[in-house]
PLY file of the C-alpha trace (Angstrom):
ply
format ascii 1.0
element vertex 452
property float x
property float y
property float z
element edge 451
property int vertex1
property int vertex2
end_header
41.92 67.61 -34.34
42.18 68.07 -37.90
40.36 67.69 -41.24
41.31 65.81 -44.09
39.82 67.49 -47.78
39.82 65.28 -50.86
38.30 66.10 -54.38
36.66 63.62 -56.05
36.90 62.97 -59.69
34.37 60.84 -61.78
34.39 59.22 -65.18
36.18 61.69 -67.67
35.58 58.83 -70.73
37.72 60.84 -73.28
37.44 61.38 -76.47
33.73 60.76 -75.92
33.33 63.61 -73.06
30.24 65.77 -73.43
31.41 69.20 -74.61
28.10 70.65 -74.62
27.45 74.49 -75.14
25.27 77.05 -73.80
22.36 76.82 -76.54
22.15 79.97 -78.97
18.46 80.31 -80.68
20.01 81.68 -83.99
17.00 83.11 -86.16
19.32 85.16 -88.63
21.56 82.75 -90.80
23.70 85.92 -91.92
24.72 86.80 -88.30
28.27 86.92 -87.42
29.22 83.62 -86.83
32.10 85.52 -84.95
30.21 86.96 -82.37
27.74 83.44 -81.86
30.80 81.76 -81.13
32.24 84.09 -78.66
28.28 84.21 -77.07
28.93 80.19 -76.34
30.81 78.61 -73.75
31.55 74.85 -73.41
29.85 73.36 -69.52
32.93 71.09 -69.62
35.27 73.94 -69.87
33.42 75.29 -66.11
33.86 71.99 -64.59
37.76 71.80 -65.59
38.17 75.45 -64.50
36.35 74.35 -61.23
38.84 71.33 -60.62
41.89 73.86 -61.48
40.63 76.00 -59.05
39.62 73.42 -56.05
42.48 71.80 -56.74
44.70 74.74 -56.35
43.22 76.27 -53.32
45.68 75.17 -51.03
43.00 73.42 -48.83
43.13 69.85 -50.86
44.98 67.11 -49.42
44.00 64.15 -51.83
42.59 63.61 -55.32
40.82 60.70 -56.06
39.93 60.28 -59.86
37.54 57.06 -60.07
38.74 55.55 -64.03
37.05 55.37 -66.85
39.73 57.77 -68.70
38.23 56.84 -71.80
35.58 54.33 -73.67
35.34 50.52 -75.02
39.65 50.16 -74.23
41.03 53.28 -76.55
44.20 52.83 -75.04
45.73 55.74 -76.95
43.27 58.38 -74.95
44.15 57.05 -71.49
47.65 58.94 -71.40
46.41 61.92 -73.29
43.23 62.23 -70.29
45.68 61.58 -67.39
47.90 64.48 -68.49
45.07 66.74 -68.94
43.99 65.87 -65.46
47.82 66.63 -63.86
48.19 69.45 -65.66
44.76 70.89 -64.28
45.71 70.23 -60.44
49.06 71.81 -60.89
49.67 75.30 -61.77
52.44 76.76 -62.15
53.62 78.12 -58.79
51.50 77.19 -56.97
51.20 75.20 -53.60
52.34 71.55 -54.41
50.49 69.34 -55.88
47.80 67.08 -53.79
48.26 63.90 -53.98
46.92 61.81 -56.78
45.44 58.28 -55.85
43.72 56.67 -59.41
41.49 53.33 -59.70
41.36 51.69 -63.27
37.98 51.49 -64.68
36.40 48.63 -66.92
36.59 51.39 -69.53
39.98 51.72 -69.16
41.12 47.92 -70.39
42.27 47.66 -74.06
40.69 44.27 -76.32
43.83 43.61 -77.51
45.87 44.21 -74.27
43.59 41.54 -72.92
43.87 38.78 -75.54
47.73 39.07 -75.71
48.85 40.19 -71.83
46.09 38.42 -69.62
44.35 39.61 -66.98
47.19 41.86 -65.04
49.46 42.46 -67.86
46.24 44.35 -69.58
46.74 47.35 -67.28
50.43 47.28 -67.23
49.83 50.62 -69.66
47.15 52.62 -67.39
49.90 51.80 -64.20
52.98 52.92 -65.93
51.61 55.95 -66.75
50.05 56.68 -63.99
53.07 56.59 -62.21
55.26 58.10 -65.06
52.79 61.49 -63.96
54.23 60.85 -59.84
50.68 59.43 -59.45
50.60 57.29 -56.56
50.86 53.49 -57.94
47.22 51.96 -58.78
46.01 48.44 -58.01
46.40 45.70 -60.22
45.71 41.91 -58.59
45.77 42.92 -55.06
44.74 46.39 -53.29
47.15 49.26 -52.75
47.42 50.36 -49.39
48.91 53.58 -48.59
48.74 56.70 -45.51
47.50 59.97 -46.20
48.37 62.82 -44.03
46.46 66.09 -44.16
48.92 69.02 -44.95
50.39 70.66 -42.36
49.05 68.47 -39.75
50.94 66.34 -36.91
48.38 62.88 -36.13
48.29 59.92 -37.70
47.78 59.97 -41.31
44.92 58.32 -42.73
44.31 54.61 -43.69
43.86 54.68 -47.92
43.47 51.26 -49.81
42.23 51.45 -53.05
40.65 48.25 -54.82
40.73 47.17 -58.62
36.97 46.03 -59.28
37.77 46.12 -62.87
39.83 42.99 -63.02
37.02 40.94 -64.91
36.90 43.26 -67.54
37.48 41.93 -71.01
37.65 38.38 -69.21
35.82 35.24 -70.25
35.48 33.93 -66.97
31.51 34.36 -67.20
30.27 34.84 -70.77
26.41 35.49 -71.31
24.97 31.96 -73.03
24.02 33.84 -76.38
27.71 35.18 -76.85
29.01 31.55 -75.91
27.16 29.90 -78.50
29.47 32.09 -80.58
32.70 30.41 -80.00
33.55 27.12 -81.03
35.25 25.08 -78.73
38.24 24.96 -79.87
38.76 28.70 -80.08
37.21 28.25 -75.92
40.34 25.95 -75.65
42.73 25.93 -72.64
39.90 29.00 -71.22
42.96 31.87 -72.73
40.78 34.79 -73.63
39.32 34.96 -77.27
38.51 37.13 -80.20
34.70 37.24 -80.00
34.77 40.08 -82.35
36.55 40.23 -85.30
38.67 43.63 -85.73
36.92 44.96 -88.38
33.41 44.49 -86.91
34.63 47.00 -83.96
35.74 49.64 -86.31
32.81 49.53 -88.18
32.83 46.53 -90.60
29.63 44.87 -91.65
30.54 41.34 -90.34
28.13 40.75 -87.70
28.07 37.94 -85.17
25.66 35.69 -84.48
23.63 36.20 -80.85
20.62 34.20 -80.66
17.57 35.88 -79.17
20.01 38.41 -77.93
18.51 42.29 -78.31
21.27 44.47 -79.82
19.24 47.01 -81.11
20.29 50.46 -79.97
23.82 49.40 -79.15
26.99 49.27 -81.35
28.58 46.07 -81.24
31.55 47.75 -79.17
29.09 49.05 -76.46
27.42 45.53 -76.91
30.88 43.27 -76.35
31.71 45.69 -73.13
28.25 45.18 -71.90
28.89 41.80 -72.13
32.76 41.66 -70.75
32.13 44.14 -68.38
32.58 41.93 -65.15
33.41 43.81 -61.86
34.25 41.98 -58.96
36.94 42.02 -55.88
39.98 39.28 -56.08
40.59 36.76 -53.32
44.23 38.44 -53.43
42.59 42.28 -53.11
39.86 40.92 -50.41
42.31 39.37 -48.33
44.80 42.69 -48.54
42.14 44.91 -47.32
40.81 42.92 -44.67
44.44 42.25 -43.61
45.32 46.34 -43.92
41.97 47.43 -42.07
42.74 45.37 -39.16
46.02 46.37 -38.75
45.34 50.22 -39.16
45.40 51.77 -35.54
43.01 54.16 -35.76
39.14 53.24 -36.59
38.17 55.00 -40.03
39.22 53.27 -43.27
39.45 55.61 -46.80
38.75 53.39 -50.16
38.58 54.06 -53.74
37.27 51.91 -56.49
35.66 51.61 -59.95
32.33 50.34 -59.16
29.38 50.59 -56.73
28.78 48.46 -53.76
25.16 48.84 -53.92
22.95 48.46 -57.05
22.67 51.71 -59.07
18.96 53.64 -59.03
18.32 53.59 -62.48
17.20 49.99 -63.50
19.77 48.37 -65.60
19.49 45.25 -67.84
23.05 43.54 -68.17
24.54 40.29 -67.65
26.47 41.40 -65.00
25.05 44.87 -64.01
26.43 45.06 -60.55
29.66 43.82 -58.70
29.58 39.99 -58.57
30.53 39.77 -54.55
29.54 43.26 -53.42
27.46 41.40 -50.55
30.46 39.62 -49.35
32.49 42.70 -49.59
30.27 44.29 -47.76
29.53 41.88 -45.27
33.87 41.32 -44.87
34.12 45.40 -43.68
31.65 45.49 -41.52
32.63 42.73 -39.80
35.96 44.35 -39.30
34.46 47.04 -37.10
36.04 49.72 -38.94
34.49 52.98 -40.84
35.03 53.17 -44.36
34.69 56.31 -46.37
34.09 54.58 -50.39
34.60 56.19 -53.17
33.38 55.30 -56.69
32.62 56.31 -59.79
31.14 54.14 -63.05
26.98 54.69 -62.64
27.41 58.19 -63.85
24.75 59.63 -61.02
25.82 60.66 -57.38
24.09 59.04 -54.90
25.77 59.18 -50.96
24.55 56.17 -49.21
24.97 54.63 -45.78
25.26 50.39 -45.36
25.52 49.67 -41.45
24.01 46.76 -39.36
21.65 46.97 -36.36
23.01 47.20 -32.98
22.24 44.37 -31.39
21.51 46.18 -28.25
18.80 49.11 -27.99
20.27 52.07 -27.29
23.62 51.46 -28.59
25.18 53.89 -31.20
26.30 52.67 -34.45
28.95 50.88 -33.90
30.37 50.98 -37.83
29.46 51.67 -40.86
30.47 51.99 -44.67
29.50 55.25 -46.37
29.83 54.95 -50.02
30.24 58.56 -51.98
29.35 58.45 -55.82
30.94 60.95 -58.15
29.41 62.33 -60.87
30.81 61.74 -64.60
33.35 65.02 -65.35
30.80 66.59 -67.76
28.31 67.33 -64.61
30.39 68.60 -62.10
32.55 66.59 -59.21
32.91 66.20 -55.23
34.67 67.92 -52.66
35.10 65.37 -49.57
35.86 66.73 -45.99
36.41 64.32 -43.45
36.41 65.58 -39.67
38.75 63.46 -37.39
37.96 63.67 -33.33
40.47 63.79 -31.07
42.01 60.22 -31.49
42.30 60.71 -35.02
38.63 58.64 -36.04
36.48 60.75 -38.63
33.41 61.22 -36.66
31.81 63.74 -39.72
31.90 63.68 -43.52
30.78 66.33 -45.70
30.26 66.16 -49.25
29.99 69.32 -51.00
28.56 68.68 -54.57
30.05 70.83 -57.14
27.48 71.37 -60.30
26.84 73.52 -63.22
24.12 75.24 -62.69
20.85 76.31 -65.09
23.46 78.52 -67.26
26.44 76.50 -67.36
28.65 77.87 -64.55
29.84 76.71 -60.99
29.97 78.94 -58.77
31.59 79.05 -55.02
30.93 76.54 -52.04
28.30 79.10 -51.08
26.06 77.97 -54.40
26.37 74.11 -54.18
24.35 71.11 -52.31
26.06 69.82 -49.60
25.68 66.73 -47.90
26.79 65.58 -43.90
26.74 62.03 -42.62
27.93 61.69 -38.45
29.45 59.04 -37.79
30.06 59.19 -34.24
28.25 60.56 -31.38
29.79 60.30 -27.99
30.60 63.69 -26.13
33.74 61.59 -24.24
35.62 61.14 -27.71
34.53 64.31 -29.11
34.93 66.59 -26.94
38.35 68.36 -25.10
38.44 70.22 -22.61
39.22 73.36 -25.33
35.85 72.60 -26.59
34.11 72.76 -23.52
35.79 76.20 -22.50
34.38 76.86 -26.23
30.84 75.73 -25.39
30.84 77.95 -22.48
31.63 81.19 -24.29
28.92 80.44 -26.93
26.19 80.16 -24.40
26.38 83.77 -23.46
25.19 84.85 -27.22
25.09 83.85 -30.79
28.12 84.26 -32.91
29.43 84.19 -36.18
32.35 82.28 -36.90
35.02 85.64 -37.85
33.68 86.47 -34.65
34.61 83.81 -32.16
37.74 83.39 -34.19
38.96 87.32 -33.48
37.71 86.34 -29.78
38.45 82.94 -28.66
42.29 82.22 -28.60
44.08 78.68 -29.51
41.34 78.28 -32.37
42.03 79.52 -36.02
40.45 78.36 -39.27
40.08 75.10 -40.15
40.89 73.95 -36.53
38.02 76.57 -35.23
35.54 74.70 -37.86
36.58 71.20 -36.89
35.82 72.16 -33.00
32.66 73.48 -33.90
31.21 70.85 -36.05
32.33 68.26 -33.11
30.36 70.67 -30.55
27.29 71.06 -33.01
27.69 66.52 -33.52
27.64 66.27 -29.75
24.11 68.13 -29.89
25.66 71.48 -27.61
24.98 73.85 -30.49
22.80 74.32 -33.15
24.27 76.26 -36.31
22.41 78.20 -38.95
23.67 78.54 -42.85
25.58 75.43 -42.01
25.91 74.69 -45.63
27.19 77.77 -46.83
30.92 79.00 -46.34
31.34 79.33 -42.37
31.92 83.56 -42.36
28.26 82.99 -42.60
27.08 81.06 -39.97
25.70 81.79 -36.71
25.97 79.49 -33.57
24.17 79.35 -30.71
24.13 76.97 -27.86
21.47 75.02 -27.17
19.83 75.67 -23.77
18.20 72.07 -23.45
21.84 70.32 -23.98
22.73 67.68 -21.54
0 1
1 2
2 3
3 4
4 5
5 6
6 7
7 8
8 9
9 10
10 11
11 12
12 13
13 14
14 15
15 16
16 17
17 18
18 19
19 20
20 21
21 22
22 23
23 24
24 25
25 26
26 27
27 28
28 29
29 30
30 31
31 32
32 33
33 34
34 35
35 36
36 37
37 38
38 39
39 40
40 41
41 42
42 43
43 44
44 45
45 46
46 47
47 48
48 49
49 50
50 51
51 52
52 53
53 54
54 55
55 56
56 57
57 58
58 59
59 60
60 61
61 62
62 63
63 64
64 65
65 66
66 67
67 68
68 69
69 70
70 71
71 72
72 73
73 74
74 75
75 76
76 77
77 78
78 79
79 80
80 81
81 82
82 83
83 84
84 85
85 86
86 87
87 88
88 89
89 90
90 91
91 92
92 93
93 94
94 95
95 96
96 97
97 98
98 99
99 100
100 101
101 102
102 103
103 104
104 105
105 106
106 107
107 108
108 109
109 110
110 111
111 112
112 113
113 114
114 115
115 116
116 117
117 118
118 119
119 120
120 121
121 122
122 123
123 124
124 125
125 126
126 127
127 128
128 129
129 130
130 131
131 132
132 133
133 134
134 135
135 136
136 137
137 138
138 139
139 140
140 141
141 142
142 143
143 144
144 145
145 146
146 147
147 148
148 149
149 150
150 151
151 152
152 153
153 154
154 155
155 156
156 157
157 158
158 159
159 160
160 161
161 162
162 163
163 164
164 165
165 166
166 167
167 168
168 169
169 170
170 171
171 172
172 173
173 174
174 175
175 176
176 177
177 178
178 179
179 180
180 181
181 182
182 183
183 184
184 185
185 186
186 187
187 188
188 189
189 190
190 191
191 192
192 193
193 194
194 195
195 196
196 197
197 198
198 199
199 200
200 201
201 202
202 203
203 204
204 205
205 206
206 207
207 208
208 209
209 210
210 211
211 212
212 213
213 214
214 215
215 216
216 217
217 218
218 219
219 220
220 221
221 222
222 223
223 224
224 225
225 226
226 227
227 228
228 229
229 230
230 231
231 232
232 233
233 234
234 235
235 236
236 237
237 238
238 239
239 240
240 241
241 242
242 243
243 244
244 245
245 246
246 247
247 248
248 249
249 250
250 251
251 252
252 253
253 254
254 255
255 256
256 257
257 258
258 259
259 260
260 261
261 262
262 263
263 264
264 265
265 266
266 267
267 268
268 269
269 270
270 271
271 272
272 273
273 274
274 275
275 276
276 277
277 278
278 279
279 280
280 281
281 282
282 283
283 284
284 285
285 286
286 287
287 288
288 289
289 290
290 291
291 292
292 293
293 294
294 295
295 296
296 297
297 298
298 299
299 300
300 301
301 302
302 303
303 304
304 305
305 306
306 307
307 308
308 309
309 310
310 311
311 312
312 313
313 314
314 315
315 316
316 317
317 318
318 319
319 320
320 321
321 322
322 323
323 324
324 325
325 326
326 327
327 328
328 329
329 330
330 331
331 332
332 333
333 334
334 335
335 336
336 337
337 338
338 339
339 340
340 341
341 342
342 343
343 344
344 345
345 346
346 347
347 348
348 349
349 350
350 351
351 352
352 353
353 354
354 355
355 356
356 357
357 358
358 359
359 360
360 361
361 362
362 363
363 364
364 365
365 366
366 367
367 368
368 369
369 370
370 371
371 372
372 373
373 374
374 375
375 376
376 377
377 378
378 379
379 380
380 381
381 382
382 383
383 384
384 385
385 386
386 387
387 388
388 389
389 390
390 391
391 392
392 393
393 394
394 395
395 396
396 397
397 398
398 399
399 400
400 401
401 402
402 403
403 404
404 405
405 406
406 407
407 408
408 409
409 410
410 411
411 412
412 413
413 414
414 415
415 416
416 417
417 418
418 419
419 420
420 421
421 422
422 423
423 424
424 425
425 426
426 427
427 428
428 429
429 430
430 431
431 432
432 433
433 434
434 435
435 436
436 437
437 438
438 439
439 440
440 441
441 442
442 443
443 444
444 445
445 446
446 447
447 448
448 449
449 450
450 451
């Protein structure tokens, strides 16, 4: 049995990221300016010393960053915000590097790049360097399918696909009415995209366009056109690889990365096309392919873990699948740290989600400080447990024990393999364990008399 760790990376949205600082109530305007500035610290600055340092600690097997490298297609920051992401999970001499899986974001697609490449060739730039970093290769058209395999760990690696919901971005397949009164037809011509905004209006001209009853106010007319280009859905060509790859894949738990959310976002929002245009039939595809899937997105900036599963159709049964869909925050407020808990074919039958945040004054601190999350996904004893656990069962019913215990006692069982073990005993409802979600040298187990 082993378990598979991934950090999770939202929206970074350079050069635009909040750099806020620790506020300084400065009542004396001859103070040392010197000293104020050496009282402040940037909250960004934690979270990128908290990636170094997850990334780094030898336990990661997988980042995932979710897109949105920068804002409104400045192509120039997307290279500049991939390097500063390598160069944070890397240090020198260190372990090696995790490996890096990356999703393009709607963000991430440049105007121009649109109007003159199409709709692939406008993220030929975000793939080639991506993979100029020894990133693995993003999706373009069609999804990416690749294995992951936990370090050090024999098994079968892990099913990955990741998905390119940002394909309708700067597209004019499905323009809002009061922007298409805009464009003449001529200009709509042969349906090639078209300059709906002249140059110098997005770089602050004064030329404003024409939108009908449209409300603009509040919005620049860049954060306006994205609002309005902004169109995530899945292609027929990515749809039919994942189905195809999920099916195929021997073992029943699925790992997916993309953009955008499958369910709407919590905070109301008003938008043309707010939400992904065939998330229900996305939805409705993987669950009929009686797989798990673990998704990961980014894009709503907020952090919501959700479950979307159908009823049995017999009372009593467990679930039989189900598609648990993991939000990361945007950079500025912290990220995720993913563990997913295979049984003993391989199948993840337990995710945790550890949520790592700055706190009141600006800092993150260890596992020990942050929220964290756990969503079972399977809950049969005959697939959970081996005999090893059983024999483990057995020993805890005698007393409770800490974890640095039972490891200095019970033989065969070490580390992460000890904490794997236990979380499918504690699943299987044999043993109950107290300051679960703090780091395990502080937990206490005990078995549960009334098991069956």
């Amino acid at each position: 049995m082993k378990t598979t760790r991934i950090l999770q990376i939202g929206d970074i949205h350079l050069p635009e990221w909040t750099a806020s600082e620790i506020d300084i109530d400065e009542k004396d305007a001859e103070f040392s300016k010197e000293i104020i500035n050496d009282l402040k610290h940037s909250r960004l600055s934690q979270v990128l010393k908290g990636i170094n340092k997850t990334a780094n600690s030898g336990a990661i097997d997988a980042v995932f960053l979710m897109g949105d490298f920068t804002s409104y297609g400045k192509k120039e920051y997307v290279e500049p915000a991939m390097k500063i992401m390598d160069v944070l999970l890397q240090d020198a001499g260190s372990t090696p590097r995790p490996q890096v899986f990356v999703v393009p974001g709607n963000h991430d697609v440049n105007r121009e790049d649109a109007q003159a490449l199409g709709t692939l060739g406008k993220f030929a730039h975000f793939r080639e360097t991506a993979e100029k970093l020894g990133w693995a290769s993003p999706p373009v058209e069609g999804a990416c399918c690749y294995e992951l395999a936990p370090r050090g760990s024999s098994g079968e690696p892990l099913a990955t696909i990741l998905v390119n919901s940002s394909i309708g971005s700067q597209s004019l397949h499905t323009l809002a009415p009061a922007i298409e009164k805009c464009i003449s037809e001529s200009e709509l011509g042969d349906g090639q995209p078209v300059e709906i905004l002249s140059y110098d209006v997005l770089n602050g001209g004064s030329e404003a366009p024409d939108f009908g009853s449209a409300e603009t106010s509040g919005q620049s007319l860049a954060e306006q056109r994205y609002r309005h280009l902004d169109t995530p859905y899945v292609s027929k060509e990515a749809m039919a690889n994942v189905i195809q790859a999920s099916s195929s894949a021997s073992g029943g738990s699925i790992l997916m990365c993309a953009h955008h959310n499958l369910l709407p976002q919590r905070v109301p929002r008003i938008s043309p096309y707010a939400e992904m245009l065939n998330a229900g039939f996305f939805r409705s595809a993987l669950l009929d392919t009686n797989k798990n899937y673990i998704y990961l997105h980014g894009h709503i900036h907020d952090d919501p873990i959700e479950v979307i599963e159908r009823p049995s159709e017999r009372f009593g049964n467990i679930r039989s699948n189900a598609i648990v869909t993991i939000s990361a925050p945007p950079i500025w407020q912290g990220y995720n740290e993913v563990a997913l808990f295979h049984d003993q074919s391989g199948d993840i039958f337990l995710v945790r989600v550890t949520l790592y945040r700055l706190n009141a004054s600006g800092f993150i601190g260890n596992f020990s400080d942050q929220n964290t999350r756990f969503i079972p996904l399977v809950g049969r004893n005959e697939v959970l447990l081996s005999s090893k656990m059983i024999t483990l069962w057995d020993y805890l019913k005698a007393n409770t024990r800490t974890f640095p215990e039972i490891e200095e006692t019970v033989t065969g069982l070490k580390d992460d393999e000890l904490e794997n073990a236990l979380m499918a005993i504690f699943c299987a409802g044999l043993i109950d364990i107290k300051n679960l979600g703090l780091a395990r040298h502080r937990w206490r187990i005990t078995a549960l008399e009334d098991a069956k």
